[in-house]
N, CA and C of each residue as an Amber inpcrd file, in Angstrom:
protein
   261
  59.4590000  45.8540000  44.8200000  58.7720000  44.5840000  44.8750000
  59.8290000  43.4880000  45.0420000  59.3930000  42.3250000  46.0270000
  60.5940000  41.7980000  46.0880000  59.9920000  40.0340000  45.1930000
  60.8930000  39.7950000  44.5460000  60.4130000  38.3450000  44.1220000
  61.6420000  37.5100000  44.7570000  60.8470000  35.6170000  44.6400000
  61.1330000  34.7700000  45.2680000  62.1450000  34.3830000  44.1950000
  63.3390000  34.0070000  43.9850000  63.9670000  33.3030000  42.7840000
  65.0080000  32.0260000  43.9650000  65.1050000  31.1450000  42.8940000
  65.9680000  29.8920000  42.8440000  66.6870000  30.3020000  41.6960000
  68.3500000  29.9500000  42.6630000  69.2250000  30.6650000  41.4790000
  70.2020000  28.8740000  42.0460000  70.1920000  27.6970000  40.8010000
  70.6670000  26.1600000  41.2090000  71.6210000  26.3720000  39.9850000
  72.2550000  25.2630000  39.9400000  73.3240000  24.7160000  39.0040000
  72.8260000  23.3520000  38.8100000  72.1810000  23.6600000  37.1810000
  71.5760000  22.1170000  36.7880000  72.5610000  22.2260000  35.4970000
  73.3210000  20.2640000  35.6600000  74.6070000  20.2890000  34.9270000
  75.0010000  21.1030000  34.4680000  75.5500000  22.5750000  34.6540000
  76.6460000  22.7210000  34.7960000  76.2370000  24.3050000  34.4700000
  74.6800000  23.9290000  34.3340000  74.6970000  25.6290000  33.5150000
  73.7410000  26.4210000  34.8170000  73.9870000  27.6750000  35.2020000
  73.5540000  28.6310000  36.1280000  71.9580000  28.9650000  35.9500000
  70.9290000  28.3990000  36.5040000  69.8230000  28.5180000  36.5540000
  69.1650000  29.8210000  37.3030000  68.2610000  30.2480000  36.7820000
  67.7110000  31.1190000  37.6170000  65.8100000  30.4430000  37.4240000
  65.2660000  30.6030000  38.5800000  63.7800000  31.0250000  38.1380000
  63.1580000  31.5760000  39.4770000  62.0070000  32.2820000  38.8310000
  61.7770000  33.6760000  39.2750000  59.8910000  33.1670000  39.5970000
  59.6860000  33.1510000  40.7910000  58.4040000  32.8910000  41.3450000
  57.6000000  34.5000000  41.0970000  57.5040000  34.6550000  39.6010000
  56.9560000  35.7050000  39.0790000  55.6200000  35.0660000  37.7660000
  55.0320000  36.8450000  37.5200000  53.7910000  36.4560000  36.6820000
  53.6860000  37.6450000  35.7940000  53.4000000  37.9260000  34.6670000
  53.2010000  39.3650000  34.4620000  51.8560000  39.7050000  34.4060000
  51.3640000  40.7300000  34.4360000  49.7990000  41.5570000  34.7090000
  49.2210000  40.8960000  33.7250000  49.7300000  41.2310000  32.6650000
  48.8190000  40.8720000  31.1940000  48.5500000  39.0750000  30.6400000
  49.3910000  38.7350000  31.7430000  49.3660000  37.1610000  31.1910000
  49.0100000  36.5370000  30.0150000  50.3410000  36.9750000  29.4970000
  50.4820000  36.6610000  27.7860000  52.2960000  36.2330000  27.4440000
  52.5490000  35.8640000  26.2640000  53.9500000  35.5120000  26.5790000
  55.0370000  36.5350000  26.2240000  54.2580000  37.9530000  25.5660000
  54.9960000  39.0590000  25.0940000  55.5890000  39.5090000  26.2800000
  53.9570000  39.7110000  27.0190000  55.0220000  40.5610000  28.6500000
  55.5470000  39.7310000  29.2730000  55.7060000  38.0680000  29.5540000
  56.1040000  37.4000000  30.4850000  57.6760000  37.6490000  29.6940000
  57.9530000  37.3230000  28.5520000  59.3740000  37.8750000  28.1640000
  59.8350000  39.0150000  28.2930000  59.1080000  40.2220000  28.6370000
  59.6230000  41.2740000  29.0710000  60.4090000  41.3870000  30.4710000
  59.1100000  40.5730000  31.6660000  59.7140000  40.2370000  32.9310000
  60.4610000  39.5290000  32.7300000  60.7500000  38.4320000  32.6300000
  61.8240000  37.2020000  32.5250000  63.1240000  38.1400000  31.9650000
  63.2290000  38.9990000  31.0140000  64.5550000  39.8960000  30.9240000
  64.8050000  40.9030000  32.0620000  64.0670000  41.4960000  32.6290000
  63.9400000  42.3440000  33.5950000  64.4870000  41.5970000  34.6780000
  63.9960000  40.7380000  35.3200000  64.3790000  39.5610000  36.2020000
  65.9060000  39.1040000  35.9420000  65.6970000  38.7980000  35.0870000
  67.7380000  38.2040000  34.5180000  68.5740000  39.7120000  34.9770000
  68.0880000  40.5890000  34.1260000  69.0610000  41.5770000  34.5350000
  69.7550000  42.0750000  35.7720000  68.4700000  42.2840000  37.0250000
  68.6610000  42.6600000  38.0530000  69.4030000  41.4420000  38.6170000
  69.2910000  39.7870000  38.4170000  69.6520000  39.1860000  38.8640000
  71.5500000  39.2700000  38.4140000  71.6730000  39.6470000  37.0160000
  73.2760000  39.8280000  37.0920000  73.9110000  41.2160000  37.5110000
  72.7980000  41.8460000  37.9670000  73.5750000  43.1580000  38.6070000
  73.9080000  42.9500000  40.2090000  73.3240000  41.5520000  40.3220000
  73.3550000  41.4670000  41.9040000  74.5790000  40.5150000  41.5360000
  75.5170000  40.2660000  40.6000000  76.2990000  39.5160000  40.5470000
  76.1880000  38.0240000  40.0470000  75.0420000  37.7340000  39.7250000
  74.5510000  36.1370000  39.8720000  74.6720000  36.0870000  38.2780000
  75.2630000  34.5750000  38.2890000  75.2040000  34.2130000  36.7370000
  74.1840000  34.0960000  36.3840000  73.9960000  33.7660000  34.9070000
  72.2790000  33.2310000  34.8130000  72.8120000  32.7630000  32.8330000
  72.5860000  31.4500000  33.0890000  72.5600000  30.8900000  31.8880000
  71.4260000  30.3080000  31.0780000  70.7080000  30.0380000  32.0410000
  68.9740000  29.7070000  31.7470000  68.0330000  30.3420000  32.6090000
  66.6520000  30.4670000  32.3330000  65.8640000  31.2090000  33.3170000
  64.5910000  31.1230000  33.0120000  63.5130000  30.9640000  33.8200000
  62.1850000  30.7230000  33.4240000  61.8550000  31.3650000  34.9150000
  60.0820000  31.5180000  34.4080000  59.2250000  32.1580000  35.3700000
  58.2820000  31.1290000  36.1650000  57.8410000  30.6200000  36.8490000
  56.9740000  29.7340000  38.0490000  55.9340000  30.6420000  38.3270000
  54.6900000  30.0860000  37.9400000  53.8890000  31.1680000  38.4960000
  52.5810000  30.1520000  38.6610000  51.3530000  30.3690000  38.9300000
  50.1860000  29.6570000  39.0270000  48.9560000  30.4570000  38.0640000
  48.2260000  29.4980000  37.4590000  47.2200000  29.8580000  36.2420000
  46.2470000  28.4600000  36.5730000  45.5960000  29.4210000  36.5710000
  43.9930000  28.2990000  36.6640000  44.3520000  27.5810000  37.7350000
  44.7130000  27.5850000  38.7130000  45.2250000  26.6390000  39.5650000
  46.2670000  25.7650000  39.3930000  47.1990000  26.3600000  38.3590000
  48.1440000  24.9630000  38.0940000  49.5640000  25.5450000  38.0650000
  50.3120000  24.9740000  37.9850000  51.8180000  25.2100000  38.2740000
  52.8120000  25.5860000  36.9400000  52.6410000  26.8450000  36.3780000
  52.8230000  26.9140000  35.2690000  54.3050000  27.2700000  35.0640000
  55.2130000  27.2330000  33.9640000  56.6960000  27.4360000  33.5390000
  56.7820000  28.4930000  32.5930000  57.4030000  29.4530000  32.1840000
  57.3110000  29.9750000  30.7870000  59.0370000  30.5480000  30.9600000
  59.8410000  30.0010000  30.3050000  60.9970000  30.8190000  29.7070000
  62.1450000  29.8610000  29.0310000  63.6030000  29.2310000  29.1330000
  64.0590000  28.5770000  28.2450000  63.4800000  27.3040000  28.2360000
  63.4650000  26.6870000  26.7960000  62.9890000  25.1510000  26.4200000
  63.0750000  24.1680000  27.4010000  64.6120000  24.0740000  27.6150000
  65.0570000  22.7460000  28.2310000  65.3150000  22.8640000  29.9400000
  65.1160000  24.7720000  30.3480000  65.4120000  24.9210000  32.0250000
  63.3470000  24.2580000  32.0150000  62.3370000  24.8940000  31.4590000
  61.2260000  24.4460000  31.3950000  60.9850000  23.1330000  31.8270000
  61.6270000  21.9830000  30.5990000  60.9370000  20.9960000  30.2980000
  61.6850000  19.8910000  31.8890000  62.6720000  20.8210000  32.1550000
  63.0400000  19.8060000  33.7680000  62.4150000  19.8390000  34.6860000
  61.7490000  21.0900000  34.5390000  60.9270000  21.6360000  35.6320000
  59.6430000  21.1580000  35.8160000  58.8430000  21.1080000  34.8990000
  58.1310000  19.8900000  34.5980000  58.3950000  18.9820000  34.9250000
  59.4850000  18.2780000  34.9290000  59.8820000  16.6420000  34.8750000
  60.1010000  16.7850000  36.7080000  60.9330000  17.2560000  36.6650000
  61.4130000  17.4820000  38.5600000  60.5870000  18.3930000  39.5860000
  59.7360000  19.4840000  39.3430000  59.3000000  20.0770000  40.3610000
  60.1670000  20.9420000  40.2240000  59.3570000  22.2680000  41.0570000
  60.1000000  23.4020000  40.9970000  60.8570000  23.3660000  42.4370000
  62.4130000  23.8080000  42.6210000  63.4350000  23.9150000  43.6250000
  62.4590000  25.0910000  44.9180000  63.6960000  24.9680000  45.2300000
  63.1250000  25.9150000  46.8760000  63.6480000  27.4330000  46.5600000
  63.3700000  28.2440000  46.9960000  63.4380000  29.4730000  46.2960000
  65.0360000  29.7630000  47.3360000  65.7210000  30.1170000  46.8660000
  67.1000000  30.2210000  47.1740000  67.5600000  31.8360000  47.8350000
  66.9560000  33.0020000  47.0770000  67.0850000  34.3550000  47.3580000
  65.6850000  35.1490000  47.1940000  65.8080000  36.3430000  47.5180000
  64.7130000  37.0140000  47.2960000  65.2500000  38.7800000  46.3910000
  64.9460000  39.0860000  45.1740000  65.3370000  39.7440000  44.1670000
  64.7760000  41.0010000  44.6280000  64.9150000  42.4120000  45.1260000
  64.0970000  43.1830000  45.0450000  64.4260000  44.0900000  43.3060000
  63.4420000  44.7580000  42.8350000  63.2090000  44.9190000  41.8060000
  62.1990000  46.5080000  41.3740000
């Protein structure tokens, strides 16, 4: 499966987020993916100091993973998807 990720440098720390969702849409499994996701992303070499998931719910543009990569994302819009992760 291949997912969409934006892998940016917001001040100073290595962002990742992952145009992902998990089946169960709950926040147990979305933290399962969101580790799953990080991982493959540092086996492909890529830093990752923060990381959240982008996905759509009820029609809306939803965030789920660190506090403060979240609460920018919110504030700014989500980036352009930078790579594509297969997984």
């Amino acid at each position: 499966m291949q997912i969409n990720i934006a892998h940016i440098n917001i001040q100073g720390q290595s962002c990742l987020i992952c145009d992902a969702e998990s089946p169960n849409h709950n926040d147990n499994a979305r933290s399962v993916l969101l580790a799953q996701l990080v991982a493959a992303a540092r086996a492909k070499n890529l830093r990752v100091d923060k990381s959240a998931l982008a996905f759509t719910e009820h029609g809306r543009l939803k965030f789920y993973g660190s506090t403060d990569l979240v609460g920018f994302l919110v504030n700014n819009g989500l980036p352009r998807w930078t790579h594509a992760l297969t997984v």
